[in-house]
C-alpha positions in Angstrom: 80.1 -64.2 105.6 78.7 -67.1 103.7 74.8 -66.5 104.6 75.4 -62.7 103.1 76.9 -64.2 99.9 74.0 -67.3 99.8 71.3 -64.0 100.3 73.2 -61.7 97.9 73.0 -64.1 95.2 69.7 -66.0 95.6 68.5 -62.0 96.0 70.5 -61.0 92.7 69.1 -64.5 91.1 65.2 -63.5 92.4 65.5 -60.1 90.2 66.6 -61.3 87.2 64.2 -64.3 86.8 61.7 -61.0 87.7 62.7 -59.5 84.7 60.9 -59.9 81.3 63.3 -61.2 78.2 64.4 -58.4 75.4 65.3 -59.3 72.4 68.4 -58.1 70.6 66.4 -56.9 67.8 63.0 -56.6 66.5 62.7 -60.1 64.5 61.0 -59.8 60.9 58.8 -62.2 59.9 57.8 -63.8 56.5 54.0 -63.3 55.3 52.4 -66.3 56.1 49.5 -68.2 54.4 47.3 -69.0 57.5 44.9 -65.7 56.8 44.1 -67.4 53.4 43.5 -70.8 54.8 41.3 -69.6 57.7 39.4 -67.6 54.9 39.0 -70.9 52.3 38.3 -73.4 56.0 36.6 -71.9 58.8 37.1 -73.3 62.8 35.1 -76.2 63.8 33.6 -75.0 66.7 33.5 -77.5 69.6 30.4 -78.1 71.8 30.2 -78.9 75.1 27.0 -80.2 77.1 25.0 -77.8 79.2 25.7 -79.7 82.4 29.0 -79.5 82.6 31.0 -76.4 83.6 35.2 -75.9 83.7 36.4 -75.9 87.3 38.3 -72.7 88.3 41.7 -72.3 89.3 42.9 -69.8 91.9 45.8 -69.4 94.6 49.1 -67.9 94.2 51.2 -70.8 92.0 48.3 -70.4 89.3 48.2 -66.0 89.4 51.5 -66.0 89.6 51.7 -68.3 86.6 49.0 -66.5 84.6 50.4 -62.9 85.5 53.7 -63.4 83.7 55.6 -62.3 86.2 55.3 -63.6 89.7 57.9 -61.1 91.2 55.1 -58.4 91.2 52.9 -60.1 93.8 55.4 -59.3 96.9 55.8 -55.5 95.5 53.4 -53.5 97.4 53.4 -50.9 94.6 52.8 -53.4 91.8 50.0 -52.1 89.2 46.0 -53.4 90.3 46.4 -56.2 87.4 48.3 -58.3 89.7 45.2 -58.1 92.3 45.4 -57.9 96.0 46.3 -60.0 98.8 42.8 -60.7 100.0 42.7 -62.7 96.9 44.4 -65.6 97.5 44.2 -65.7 101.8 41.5 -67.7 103.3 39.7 -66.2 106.4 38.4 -67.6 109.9 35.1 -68.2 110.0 34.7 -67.1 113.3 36.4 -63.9 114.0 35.7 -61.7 110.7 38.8 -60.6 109.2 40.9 -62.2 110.5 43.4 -64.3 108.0 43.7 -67.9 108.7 46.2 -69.1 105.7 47.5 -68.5 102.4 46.0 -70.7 99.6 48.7 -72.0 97.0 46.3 -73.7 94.9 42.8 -74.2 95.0 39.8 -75.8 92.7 36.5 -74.5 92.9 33.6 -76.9 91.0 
């Protein structure tokens, strides 16, 4: 009886977390100034050297970060934004297709 409760909950807690926030209205907004000061100063622009390049981030933690809502990558019927499940699986080099782990996180230089 106390395992159905524990699943019932932490299964009712998993949907709402899943759910995006609503508002209880639509919030109004004073005019700011910012358009006239990015008219009067315009953006420094910042360079960086040729060399150097950003290292990417993939696995599930950082998609499921990044898709805004992380729920969606265990529905099977979730929209193609949320990719597939070949994205984030790494695969044996020596049998083709065949899946040898799942990578959480992962840097590529």
């Amino acid at each position: 009886m106390k395992t159905k409760t524990l699943i019932a909950c932490l299964a009712t807690g998993l949907l709402t977390l899943g759910q995006p926030a609503r508002a209880a209205g639509t919030p109004t907004t004073a005019p700011s100034h910012t358009a006239s000061f990015k008219s009067r100063h315009p953006a420094r622009q910042i360079h960086q050297p040729a060399g150097l390049s950003q290292p990417s981030v993939s696995g599930v933690i950082p998609r499921g970060i990044r898709g805004g809502n992380p729920l969606q990558m265990l529905n099977p019927f979730a929209p193609a934004k949320y990719g597939t499940a070949d994205d984030n699986v790494s695969f044996d080099p020596d049998v083709p297709g065949k899946v040898n782990g799942i990578n959480f996180f992962s840097v590529s230089f």
